[in-house]
N, C-alpha and C positions, 0 to 999 in steps of 0.2 A: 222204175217207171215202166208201163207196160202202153202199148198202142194197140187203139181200137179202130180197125177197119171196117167203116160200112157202104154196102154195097144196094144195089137197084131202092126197092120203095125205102128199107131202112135208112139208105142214105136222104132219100127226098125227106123223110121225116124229122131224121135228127137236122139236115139241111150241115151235113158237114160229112167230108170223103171219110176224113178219119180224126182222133184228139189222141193224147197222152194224159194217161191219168198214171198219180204216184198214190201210194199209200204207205202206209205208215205201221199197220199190223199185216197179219197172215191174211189173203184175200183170196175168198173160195168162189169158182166163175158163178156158181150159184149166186151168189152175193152179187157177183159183178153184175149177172143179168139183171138181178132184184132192184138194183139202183138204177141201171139204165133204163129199164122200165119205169120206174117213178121218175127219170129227168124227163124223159121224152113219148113216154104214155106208149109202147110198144105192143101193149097187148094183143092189139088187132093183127098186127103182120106176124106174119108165115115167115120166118125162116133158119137157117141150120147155123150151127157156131164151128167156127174152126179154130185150134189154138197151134199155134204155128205152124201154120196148113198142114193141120190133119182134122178133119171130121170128129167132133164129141157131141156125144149127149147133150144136151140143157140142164138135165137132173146128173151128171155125172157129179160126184167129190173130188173136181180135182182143183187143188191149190194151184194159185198162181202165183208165179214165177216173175222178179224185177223184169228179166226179158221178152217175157212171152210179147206174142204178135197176136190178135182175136181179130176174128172176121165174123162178119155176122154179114151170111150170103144170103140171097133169096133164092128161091125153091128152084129147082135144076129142069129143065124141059132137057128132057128125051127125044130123039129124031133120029 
């Protein structure tokens, strides 16, 4: 089972801090994105994914892992 952390507008939109989703085959975050976009219509917001707090691509290959942690941050202000 893997946990999905959402932060600033992503959170107001899924309207939840974070869920646990399990699967059942190989789960590539591509995928992961591709579905959470079709549950919760993401398209429009801006922002970065992290898988065990470290910064990845959107378009990376990387499989995911029963333990992994995802965060889907919104965009980082500077100062």
């Amino acid at each position: 089972m893997i946990e999905v952390k959402y932060f600033g507008a992503v959170a107001e939109k899924t309207r939840c801090e974070f869920e646990k989703l399990s699967f059942s085959e190989e789960l590539s975050l591509q995928k992961l994105l591709q579905d959470l976009d079709e549950k919760y219509q993401l398209e429009s917001l801006t922002f970065s994914v992290a898988v065990n707090q470290k910064i990845v691509s959107k378009a990376s290959d990387y499989t995911l892992q029963t333990s992994d942690v995802i965060a889907l941050l919104p965009p980082f202000a500077g100062g």
